[in-house]
KOLDRENTI-308544 format. One record per residue (C-alpha): x, y, z; residue in one letter. Coordinates in steps of 0.5 Angstrom, whole numbers. Example, Ala and Ser with C-alpha at 12.3 -4.5 7.8 and 13.67 -1.06 7.14 Angstrom:
2
> px, py, pz, migu
> 25, -9, 16, A;
> 27, -2, 14, S;
END
This chain:
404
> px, py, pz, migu
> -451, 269, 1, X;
> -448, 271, 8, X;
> -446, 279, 8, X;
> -441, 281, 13, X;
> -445, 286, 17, X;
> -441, 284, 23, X;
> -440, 292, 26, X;
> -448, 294, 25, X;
> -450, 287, 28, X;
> -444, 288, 34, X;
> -447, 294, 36, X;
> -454, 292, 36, X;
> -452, 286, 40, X;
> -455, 287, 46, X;
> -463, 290, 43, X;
> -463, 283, 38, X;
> -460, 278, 44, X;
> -469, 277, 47, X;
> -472, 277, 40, X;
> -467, 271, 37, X;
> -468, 266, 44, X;
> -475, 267, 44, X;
> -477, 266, 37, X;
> -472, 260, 37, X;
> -475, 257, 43, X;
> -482, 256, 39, X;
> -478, 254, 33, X;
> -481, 260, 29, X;
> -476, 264, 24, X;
> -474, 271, 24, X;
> -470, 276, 19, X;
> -469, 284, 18, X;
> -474, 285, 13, X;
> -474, 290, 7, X;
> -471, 297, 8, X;
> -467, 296, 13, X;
> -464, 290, 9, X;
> -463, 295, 3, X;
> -460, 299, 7, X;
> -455, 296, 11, X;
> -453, 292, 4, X;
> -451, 300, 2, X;
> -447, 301, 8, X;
> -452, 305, 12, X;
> -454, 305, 18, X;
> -462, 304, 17, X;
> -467, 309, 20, X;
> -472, 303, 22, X;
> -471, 296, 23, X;
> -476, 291, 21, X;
> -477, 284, 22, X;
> -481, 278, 19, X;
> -482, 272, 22, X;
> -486, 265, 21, X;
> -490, 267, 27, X;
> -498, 269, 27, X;
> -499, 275, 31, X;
> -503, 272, 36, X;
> -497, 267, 37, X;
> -493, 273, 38, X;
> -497, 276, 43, X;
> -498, 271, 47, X;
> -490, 270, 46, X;
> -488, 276, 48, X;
> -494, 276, 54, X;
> -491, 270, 57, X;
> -483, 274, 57, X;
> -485, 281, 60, X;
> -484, 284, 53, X;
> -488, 290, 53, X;
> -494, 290, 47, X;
> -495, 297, 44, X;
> -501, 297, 39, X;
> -505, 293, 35, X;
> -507, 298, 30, X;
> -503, 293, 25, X;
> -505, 287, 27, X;
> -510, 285, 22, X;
> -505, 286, 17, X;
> -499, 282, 20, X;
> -495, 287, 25, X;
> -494, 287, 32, X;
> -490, 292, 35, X;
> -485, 291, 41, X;
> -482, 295, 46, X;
> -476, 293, 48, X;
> -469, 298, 51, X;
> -473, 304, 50, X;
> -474, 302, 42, X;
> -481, 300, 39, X;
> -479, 294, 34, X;
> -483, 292, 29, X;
> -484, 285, 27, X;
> -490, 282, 21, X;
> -492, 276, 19, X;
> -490, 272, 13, X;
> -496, 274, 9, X;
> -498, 274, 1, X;
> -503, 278, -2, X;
> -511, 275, -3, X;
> -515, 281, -6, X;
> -512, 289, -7, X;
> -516, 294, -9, X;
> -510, 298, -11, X;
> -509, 302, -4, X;
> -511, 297, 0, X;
> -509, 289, 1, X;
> -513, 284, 4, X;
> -507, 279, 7, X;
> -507, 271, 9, X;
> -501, 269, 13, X;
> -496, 264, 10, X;
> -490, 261, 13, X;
> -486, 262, 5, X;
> -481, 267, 6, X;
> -481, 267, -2, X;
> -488, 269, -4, X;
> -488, 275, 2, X;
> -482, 277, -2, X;
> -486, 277, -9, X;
> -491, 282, -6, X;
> -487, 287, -5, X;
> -485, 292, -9, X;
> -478, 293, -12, X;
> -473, 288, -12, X;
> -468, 293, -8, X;
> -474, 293, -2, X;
> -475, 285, -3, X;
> -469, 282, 2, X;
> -469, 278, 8, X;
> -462, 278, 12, X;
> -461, 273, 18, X;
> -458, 276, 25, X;
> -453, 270, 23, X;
> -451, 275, 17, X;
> -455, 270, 12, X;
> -458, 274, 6, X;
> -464, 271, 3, X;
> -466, 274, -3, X;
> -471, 272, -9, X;
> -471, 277, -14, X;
> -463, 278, -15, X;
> -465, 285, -10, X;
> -458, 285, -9, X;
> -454, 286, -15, X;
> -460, 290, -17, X;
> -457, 294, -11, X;
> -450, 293, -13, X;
> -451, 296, -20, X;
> -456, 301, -18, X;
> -461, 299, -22, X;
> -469, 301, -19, X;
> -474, 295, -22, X;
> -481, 292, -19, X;
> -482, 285, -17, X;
> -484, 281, -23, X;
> -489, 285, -27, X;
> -489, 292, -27, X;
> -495, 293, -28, X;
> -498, 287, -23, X;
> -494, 292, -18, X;
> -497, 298, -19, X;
> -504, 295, -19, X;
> -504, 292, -13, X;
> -502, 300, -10, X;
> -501, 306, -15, X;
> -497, 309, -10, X;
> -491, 305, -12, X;
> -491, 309, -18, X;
> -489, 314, -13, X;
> -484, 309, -10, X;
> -480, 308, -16, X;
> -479, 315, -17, X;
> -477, 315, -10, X;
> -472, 310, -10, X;
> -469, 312, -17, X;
> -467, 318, -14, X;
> -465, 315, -8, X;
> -460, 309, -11, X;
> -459, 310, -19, X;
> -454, 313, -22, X;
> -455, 316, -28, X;
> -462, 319, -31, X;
> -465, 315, -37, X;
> -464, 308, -34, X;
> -470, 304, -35, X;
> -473, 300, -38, X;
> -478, 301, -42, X;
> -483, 296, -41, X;
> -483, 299, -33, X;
> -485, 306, -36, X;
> -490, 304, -40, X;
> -493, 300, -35, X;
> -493, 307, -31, X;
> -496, 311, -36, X;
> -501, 306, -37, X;
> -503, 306, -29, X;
> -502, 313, -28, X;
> -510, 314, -27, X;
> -510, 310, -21, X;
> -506, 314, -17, X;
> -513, 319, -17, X;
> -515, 315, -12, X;
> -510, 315, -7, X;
> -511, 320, -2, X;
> -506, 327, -2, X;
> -503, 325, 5, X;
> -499, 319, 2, X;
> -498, 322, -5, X;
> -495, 328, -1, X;
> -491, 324, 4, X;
> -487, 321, -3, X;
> -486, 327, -7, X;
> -483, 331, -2, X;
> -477, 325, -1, X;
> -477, 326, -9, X;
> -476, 333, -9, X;
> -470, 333, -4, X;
> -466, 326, -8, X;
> -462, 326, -14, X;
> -465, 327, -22, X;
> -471, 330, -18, X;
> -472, 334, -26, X;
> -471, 327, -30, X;
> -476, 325, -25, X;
> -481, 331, -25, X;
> -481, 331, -33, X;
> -482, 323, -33, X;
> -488, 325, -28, X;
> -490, 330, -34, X;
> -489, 325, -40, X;
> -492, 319, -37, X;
> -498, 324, -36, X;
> -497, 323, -27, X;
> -497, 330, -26, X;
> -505, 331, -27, X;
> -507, 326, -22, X;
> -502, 329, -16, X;
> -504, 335, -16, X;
> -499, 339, -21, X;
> -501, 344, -25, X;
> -502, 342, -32, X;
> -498, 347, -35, X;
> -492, 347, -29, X;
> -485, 351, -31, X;
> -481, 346, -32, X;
> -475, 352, -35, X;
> -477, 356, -28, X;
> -476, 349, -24, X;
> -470, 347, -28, X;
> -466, 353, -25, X;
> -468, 353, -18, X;
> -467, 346, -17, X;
> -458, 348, -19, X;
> -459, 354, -16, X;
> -462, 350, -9, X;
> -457, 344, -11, X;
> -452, 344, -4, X;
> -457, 349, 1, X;
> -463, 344, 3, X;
> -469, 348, 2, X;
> -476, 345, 4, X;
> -480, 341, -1, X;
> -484, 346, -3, X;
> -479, 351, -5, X;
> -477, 346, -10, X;
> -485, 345, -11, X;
> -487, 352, -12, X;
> -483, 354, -17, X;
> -487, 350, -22, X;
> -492, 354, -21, X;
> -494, 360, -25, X;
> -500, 363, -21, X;
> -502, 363, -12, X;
> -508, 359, -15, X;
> -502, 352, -17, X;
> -501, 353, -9, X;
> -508, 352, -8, X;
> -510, 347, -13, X;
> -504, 343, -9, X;
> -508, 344, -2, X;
> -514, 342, -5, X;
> -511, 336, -8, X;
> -505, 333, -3, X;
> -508, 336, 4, X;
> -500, 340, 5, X;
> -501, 343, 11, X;
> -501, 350, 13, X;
> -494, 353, 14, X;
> -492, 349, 7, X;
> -499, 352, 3, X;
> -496, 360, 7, X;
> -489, 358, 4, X;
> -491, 357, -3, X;
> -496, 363, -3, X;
> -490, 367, -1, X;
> -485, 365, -6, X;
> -490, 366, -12, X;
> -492, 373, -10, X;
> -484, 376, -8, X;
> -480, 372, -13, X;
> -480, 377, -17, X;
> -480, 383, -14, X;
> -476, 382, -8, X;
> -470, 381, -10, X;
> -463, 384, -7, X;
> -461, 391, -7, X;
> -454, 394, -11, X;
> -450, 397, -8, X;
> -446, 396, -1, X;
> -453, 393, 2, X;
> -455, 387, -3, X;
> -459, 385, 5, X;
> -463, 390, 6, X;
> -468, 389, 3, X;
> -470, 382, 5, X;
> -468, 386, 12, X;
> -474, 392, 11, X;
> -478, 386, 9, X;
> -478, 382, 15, X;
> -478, 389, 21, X;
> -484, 391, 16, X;
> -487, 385, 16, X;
> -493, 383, 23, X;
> -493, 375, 20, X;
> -490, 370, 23, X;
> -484, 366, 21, X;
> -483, 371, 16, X;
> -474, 370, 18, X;
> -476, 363, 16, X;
> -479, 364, 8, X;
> -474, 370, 7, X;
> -469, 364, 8, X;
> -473, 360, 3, X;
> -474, 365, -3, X;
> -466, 366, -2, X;
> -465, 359, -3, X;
> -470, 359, -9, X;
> -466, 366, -12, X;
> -459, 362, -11, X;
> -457, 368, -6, X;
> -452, 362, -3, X;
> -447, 367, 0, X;
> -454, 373, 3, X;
> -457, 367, 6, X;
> -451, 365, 9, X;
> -451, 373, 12, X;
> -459, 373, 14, X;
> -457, 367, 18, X;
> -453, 370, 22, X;
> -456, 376, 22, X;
> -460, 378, 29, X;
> -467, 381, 28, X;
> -465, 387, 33, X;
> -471, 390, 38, X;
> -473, 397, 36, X;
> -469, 402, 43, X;
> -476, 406, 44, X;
> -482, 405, 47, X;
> -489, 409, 49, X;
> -486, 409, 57, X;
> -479, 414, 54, X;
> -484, 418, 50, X;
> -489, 420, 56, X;
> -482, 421, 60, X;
> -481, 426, 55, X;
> -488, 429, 56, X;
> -491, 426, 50, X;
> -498, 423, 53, X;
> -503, 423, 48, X;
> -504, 415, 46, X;
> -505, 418, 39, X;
> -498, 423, 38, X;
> -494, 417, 42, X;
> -497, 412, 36, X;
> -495, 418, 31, X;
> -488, 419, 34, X;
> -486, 412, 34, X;
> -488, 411, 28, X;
> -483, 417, 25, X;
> -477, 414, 29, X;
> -479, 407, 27, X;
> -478, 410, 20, X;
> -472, 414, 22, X;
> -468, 408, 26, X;
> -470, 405, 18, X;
> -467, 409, 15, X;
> -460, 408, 19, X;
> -460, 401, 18, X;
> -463, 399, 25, X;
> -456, 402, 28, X;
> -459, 408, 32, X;
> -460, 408, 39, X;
> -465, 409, 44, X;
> -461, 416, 45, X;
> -461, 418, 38, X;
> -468, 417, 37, X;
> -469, 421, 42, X;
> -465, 427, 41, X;
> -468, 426, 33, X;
> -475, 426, 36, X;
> -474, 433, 39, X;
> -471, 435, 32, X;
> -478, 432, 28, X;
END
């Protein structure tokens, strides 16, 4: 099948030009891989170009060694890759390769010249296409009109899949929310074959299982697919709270449906408790700033909250002036996106944190010296620049100080 690509492949030119001739000149074949062809059969540009060829990595080496092509690493070589620097891009090119052992997260590989049993060892049939630099698609499991009538299925048997890495039950889920249409639209065997390897994913390290989950929770069906991960008994292994809110998660992924929250203000609201945010941590290694936001959003969803009258903002505001934490602007923009507060998020983003007008250096100028009254006066403007809104000046202060 040949597949007009012919924009993509006019600008990119100039970058593929080396790589045809000199795989060419030793007869080896190469061809775009996996997501990049998906991508580019959907009419995207893809993020990352991969290329398959029939070559070893040690024919490419000395290839590319013997063209001047700068060599990057050679932490995938055993494994079959070798990346190239070429026009200040690094590119990625894997040898043909199937599977000998795999112990469900790692693969034992043996290079092969077979461009069909390279693409039986991949995961779904979407992610399983060759496409040519001539514009030649290769495609071995009908990954195509799959595509076409997006439709998410593993290469061959579901199950033999997900063995060879749990991670791809993940995977499923991900490009499900990604490429289908419509939630409901598997096959029953595909779920039953999840379900029954739902155990597996307890041996995959937090760091990939999080990597995942956080591009399912910003796709599409993201509360089909979370209610699926409850169903088929996945949540448990993952990291997620047995007892996980799915009313609460239900109304906070529509009230954040067109304001691109983080993942983790998705996440939390699943969680009932701030120990569900620590359980998460100890599972899935989140880092930091993710395990702050979702403390956060479970001790302040409730109580902060906007305020009735003309000034719905002003208590996120106080919030912030008070608050001595970092990134507090940050995570008040995040619990109004979990409140569905579009239109004060949209306030609070524009709103500048504005400096406090008066410092110790104005009070000892008035004839105030000692450290402890200065901390005290300052404290009482503070209050009082509070109370009017941040809109007081230094010289009103001032003139205040006097009175109090």
């Amino acid at each position: 099948l040949t597949v007009c690509c012919g924009s993509y492949f006019r600008e990119c030119f100039t970058i593929f030009l080396s790589f045809p001739e000199l795989f060419e000149k030793k007869n080896y074949e190469l061809r775009i891989a996996g997501g990049a062809v998906r991508d580019l059969l959907s009419g995207m540009t893809p993020q990352d170009i991969d290329f398959a060829t029939t070559a070893t990595p040690a024919e490419m080496k000395e290839m590319f060694t013997s063209a001047g092509v700068r060599l990057i690493n050679n932490k995938g070589e055993k494994h079959g890759t070798i990346t190239a620097r070429l026009h200040e891009q690094n590119f990625e090119i894997t040898t043909l390769r199937i599977d000998v052992v795999t112990d469900g997260r790692h693969a034992e590989v043996e290079f092969t010249t077979d461009w069909e049993k390279d693409a039986e060892r991949r995961d779904l049939t979407v992610n399983s296409m060759f496409l040519g630099l001539d514009g030649m698609l290769y495609d071995f499991f009908n990954g195509y009109e799959d595509l076409k009538n997006k439709k998410i299925r593993f290469v061959g048997k579901a199950s033999e899949r997900i063995q060879e890495d749990y991670l791809r039950i993940l995977r499923y889920f991900r490009f499900y929310g990604r490429i289908a249409e419509k939630t409901g639209d598997h096959e029953p065997s595909t779920l039953q074959a999840i379900k029954e390897n739902a155990k597996g994913l307890a041996g995959i390290s937090g760091e990939r299982i999080w990597v995942e989950l956080k591009k399912i929770l910003l796709g599409n069906h993201v509360n089909h697919l979370v209610r699926l991960m409850y169903e088929l008994d996945i949540a448990q292994y993952i990291g997620l709270p047995l007892d996980g809110n799915l009313e609460e998660f239900d109304r906070v992924t529509k009230n954040t449906q067109n304001l691109c929250p983080k993942p983790m203000t998705v996440l939390t609201s699943l969680f009932k408790v701030k120990d569900d945010v620590t359980n998460l941590d100890l599972r899935l290694k989140i880092s930091k700033e993710e395990k702050n936001l979702g403390l956060f959003l479970v001790k302040h969803r409730q109580e902060l909250t906007k305020a009735v009258g003309p000034e719905p903002l002003r208590p996120y505001q106080d919030f912030i002036m008070d608050s001595r934490e970092a990134n507090t602007n940050s995570k008040i923009c995040e619990l109004l996106k979990y409140q569905g507060e579009e239109h004060l998020l949209r306030e609070m983003q524009e709103w500048t944190v504005p400096s406090f007008p008066v410092s110790g250096h104005d009070l000892r100028k008035m004839g105030v010296s000692s450290g402890k009254e200065i901390g005290t006066a300052l404290q009482q403007l503070r209050d009082e620049w509070k109370k009017s809104g941040y809109h007081m000046d230094k010289e009103e202060l001032l003139s205040c100080l006097k009175k109090l």
